[in-house]
C-alpha positions in Angstrom: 42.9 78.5 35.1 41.7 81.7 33.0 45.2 81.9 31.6 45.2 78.6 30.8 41.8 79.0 28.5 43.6 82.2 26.8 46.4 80.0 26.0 44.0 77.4 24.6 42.1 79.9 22.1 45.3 82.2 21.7 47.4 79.6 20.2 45.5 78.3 17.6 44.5 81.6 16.5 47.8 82.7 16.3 48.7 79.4 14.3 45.9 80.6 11.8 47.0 84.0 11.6 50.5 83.0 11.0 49.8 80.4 8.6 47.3 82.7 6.8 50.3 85.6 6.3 52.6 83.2 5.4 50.3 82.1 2.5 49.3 85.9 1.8 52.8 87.0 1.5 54.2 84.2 -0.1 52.7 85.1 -3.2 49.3 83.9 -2.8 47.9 87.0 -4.8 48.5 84.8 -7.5 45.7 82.4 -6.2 43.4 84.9 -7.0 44.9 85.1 -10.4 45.1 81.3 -11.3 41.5 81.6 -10.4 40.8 84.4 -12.6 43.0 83.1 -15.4 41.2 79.5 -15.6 38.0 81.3 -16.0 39.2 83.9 -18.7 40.0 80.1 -20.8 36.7 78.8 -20.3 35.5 82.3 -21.5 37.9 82.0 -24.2 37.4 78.2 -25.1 33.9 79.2 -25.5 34.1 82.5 -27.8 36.7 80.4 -30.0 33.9 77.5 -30.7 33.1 77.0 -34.1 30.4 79.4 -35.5 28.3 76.6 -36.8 28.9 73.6 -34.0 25.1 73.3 -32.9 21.5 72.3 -34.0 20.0 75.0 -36.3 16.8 75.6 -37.3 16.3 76.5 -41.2 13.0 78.6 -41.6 12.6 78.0 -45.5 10.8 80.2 -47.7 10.0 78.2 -51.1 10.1 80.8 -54.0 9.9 78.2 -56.6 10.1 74.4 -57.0 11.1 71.9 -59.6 8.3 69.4 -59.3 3.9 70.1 -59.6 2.4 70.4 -56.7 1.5 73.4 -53.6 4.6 75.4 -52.8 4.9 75.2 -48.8 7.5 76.4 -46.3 9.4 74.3 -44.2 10.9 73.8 -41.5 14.2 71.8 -41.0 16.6 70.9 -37.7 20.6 70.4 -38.5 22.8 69.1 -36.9 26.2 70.5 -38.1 30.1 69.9 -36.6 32.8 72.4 -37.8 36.0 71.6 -37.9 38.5 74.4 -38.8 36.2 75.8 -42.4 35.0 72.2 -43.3 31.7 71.9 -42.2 29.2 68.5 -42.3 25.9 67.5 -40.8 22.6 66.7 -41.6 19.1 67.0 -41.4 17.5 65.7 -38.0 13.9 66.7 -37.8 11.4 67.6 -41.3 8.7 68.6 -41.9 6.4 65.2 -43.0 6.6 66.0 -47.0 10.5 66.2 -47.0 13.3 64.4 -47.1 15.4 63.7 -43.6 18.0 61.4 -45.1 20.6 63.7 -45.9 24.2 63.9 -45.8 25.5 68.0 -45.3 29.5 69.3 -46.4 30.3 72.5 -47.0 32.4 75.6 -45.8 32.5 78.6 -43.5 35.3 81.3 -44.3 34.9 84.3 -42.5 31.3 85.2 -42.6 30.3 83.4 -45.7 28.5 79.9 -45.3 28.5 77.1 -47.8 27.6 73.7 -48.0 25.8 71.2 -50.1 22.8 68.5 -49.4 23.4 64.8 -50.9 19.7 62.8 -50.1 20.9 59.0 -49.3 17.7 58.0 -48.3 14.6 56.5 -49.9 13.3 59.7 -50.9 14.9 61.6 -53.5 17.7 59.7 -53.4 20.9 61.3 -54.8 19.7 64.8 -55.6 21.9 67.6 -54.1 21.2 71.0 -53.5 23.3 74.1 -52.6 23.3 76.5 -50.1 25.1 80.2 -50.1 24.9 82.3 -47.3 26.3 84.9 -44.8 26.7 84.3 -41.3 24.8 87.5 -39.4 25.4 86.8 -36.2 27.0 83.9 -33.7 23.4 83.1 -33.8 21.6 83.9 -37.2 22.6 82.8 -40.5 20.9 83.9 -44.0 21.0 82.6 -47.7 19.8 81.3 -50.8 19.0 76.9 -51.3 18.9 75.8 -54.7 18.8 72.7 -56.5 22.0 71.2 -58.5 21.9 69.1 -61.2 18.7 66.9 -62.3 15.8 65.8 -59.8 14.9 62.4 -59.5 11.5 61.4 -60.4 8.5 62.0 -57.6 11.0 64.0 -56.3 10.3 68.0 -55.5 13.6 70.4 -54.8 13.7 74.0 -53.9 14.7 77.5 -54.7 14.2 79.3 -51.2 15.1 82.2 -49.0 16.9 80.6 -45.9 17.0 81.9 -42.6 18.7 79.8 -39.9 19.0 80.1 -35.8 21.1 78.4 -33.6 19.0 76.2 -31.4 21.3 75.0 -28.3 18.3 73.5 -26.8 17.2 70.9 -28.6 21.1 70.0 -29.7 21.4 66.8 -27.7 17.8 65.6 -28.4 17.1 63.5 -31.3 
């Protein structure tokens, strides 16, 4: 009776060992690797994103304007998409007194940002104005807006210092 009880738990144990080794000595080292390796592409998939895919916030300094009226900062939400250097987006959140309806293109090449903003809506509808900058960090990117070309009537347009964040938090949220 006892001998039969070591062969019930001796059998199966041997089975596992067995079947353990032979998965061990097979190769399955490499397991461990595949693992490993699928990881180090997610890593990599996610260093290799574009610099500018994200929301940003743009803190904007107003140095001068080309309308009357109180100079004011602002504060402005992006939305931008990069493919390769081409960039485009568009403004998703203003401040009350400016324009949201935008459309954004531009380009990034190597550190140095680019683009221009076309307003399509209501407000200051087809005025454009530039922005130059220099990307700091994955995170941080600073420049110069200006305006381009004449300003629509009732319509104010800035020269301002430009600092903008990456804000992943708020990027699905509209």
């Amino acid at each position: 009776m006892q001998l039969r009880n070591f062969g019930l738990i001796f059998f199966p144990s041997l089975l596992a060992t067995l079947f353990l080794g032979t998965i061990f000595g097979a190769g399955a080292e490499n397991a461990g690797e595949k693992v490993l390796s699928d990881q180090q592409t997610v890593q990599i998939a996610q260093a290799g994103a574009p610099p500018l895919q994200s929301r940003w916030k743009l803190d904007i300094a107003v140095r001068d304007q080309t309308g009357s009226g109180s100079k004011s900062n602002y504060q402005i939400f992006a939305d931008f998409k990069q493919t390769g250097s081409d960039l485009s987006g568009q403004f998703v959140k203003t401040n009350p007194n400016a324009c949201k309806e935008t459309s954004i293109s531009g380009t990034v090449e190597g550190n140095k940002v680019n683009w221009t903003v076309l307003y399509t809506g209501w407000c200051c509808r087809g005025a454009t104005m530039k922005f130059e900058g220099v990307l700091r960090s994955p995170n941080i990117v600073e420049g110069k807006l200006s305006p381009l070309g004449s300003t629509p009537r009732n319509c104010t347009l800035w020269w301002a210092d430009v600092v903008a964040t990456k804000d992943n938090n708020l990027y699905y949220r509209r």
